[in-house]
C-alpha positions in Angstrom: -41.0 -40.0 50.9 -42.8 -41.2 47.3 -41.8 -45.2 46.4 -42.5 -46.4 43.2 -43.1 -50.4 42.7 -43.1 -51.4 39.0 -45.2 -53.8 38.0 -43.8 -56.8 35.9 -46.9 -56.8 33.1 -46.3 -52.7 32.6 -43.8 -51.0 30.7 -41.8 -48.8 33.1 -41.3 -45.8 30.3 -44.8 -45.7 29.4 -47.2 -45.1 31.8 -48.7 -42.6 34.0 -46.3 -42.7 36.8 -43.6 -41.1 34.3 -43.1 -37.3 35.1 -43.7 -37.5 38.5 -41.6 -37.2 41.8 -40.6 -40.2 43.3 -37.2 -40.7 45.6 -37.4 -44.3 44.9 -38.0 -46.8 42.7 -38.4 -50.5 43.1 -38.7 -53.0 40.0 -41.1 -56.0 40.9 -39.8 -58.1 38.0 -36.5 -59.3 36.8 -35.4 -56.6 34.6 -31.8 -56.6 35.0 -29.1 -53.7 36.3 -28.5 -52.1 32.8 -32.7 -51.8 32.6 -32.7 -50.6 35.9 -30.2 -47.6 35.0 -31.8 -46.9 31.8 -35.3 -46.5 34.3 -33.6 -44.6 36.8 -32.7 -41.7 34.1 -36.2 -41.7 32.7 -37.8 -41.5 36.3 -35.5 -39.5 37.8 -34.6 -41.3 40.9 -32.6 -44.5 41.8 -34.6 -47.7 40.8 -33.4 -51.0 42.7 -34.6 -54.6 41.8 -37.2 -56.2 44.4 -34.3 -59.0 44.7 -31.8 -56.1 46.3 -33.1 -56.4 49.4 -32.6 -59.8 49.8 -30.1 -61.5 53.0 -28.7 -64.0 50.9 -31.1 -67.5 51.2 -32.6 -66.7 54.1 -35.9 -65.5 52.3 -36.0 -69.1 50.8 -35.1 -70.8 54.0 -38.4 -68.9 55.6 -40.6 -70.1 52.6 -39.1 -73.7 53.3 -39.7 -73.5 56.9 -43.5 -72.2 55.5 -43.9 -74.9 53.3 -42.8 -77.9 56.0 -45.8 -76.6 58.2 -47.9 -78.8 55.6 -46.4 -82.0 55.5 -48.1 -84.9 56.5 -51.5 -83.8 56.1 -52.5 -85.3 52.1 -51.0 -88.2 52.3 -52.5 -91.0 50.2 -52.5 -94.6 50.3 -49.6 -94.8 47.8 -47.7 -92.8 50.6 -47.6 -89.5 48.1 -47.9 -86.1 49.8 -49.5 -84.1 47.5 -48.7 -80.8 49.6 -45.2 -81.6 48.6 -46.3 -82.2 45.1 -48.3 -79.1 44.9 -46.6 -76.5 47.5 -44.6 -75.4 44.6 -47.5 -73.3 42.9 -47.2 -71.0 46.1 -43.7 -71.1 46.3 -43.3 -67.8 44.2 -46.1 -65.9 46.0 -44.8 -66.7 49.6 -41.9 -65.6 48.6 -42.7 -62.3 47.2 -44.4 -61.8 50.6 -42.0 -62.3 52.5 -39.8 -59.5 50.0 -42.8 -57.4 50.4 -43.4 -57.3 54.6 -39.0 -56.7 54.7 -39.5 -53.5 52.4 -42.5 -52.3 54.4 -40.6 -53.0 57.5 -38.0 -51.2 56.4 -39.9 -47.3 55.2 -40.1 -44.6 57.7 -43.8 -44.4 59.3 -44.4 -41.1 56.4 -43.7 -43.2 52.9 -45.9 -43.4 50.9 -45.9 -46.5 48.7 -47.5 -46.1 45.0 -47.8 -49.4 42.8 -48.6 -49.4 39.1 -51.3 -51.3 39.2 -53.2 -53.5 41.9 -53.6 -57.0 42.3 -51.7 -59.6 44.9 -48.8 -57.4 45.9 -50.9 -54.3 46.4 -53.1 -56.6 48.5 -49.9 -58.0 50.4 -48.4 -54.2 51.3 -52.1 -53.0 52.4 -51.7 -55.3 54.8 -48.9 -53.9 56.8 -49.2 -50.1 55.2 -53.0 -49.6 55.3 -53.8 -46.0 53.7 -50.0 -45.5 53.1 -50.5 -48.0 49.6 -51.9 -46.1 46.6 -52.4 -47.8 42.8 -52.1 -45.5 40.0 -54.7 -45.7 37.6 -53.3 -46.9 34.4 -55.2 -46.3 31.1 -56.7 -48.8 29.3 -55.5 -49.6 26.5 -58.2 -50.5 23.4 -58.5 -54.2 22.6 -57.7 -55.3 18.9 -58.8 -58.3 19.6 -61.8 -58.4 16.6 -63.8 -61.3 15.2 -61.2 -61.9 12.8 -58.7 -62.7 15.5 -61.0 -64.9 17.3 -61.9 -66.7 14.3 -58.2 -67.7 13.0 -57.6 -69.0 17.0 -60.7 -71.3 16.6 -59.1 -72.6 13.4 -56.5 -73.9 15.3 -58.6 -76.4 17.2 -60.2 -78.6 17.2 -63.6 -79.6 16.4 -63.6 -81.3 20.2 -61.9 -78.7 22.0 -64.2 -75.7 20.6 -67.4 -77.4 21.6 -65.4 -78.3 24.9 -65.0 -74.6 25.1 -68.3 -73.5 24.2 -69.7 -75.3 26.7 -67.6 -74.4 29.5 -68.7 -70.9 28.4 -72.3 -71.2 28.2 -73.6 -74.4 29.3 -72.0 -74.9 32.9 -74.4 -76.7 34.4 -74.5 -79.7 32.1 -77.7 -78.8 31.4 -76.7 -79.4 27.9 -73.5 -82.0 27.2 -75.3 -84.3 29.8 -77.5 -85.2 27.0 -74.6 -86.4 24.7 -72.5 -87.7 27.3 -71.0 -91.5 26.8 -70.4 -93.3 29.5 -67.3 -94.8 29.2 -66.8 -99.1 29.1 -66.3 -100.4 32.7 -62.4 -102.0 32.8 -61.2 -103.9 35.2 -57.6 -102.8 35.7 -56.5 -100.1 38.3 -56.5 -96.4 37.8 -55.1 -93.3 39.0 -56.7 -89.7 39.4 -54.4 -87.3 38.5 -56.5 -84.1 40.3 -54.5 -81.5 38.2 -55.6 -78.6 36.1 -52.0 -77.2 35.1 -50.1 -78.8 32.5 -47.1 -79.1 34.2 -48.7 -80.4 37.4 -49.9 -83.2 35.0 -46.8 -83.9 33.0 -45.1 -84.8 37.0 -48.1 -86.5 38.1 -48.3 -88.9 35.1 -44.9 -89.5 36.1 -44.9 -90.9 39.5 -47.8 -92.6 38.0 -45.7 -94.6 35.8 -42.8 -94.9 38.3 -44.9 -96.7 40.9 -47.3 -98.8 38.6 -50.1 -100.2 40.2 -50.6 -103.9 39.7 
């Protein structure tokens, strides 16, 4: 038995994996029941969604029961868990494990079990499949990424950002920017530390920072 797993960065129509024999397919993204039919014609066997094999919320009642193992142990002075705050970056990947260990669980010991490309769930099914996993090599496609596209992206920023940038790039030991570097005037009101590097993370962290407002 030869299972397919579709990556959800590569195009299901296009790639190496096209033109061979496969008795199964499995689609790693969301791409819908009228995608999966349209696949299952050009690949020649049945291809299911990842999300088929689901038992209704258990699979999110196991990443709950994951996530509660955590509680209590970042707790600030405030009272604020921050592995409540933050469990939900890894909500998506323990979930896909879990969706990952059922479908090994569930092939006869000879399936074989070829991915499109490797990375996290490769590295998730090697754990319970060993040798059994295999990742097609895809070609590389060639970059059109030129000077001239880097050059109209650095026109969008600015001046601050790029030499932000640059530095990350080149000068990461401060080596550099410690030179120009301003302390900032000492103030005697409270502040909060918002240790976040995602956007989003930010945006909810400024807001409990605002909700409970420090004198």
């Amino acid at each position: 038995m030869r299972l397919l797993l579709l990556h959800p960065e590569d195009a299901p129509l296009s790639g190496p994996w096209v033109g061979q024999v496969w008795d199964v397919a499995f689609d790693l993204g969301r791409g819908g029941s009228a995608a999966c039919e349209r696949w299952s014609r050009a690949l020649a066997c049945p291809v299911n969604s990842i999300d088929g094999i689901r038992d209704g919320y258990a699979e999110i009642h196991e990443v709950r029961e994951l996530l509660q193992l955590g509680l209590g142990y970042l707790v600030d002075r405030e009272g604020l868990d921050w592995w409540e705050l933050t469990a939900i970056l890894i909500h998506h990947q323990l979930e896909s494990l879990i969706l990952l260990r059922k479908l090994a669980r569930s092939l006869p010991p000879e399936a074989e079990v070829w991915l499109t490309r490797d990375g996290f769930e490769a590295d998730a099914l090697r754990l319970s499949l060993g040798e059994r996993v295999h990742v097609i090599a895809s070609p590389v496609a060639p970059s059109r990424r030129g000077l001239r596209h880097y050059t109209n992206r650095l026109r969008r920023l600015p001046v601050s950002q790029v030499l932000q940038i640059l530095g990350d790039k080149y000068d990461l030991g401060y080596r550099v920017r410690r030179h120009f570097y301003q302390r900032p005037r000492p103030s005697k009101r409270s502040l909060v530390l918002l240790p976040s590097s995602y956007v989003n993370m930010s945006l909810t962290a400024v807001a409990f920072a605002c909700r409970y407002r420090l004198p």
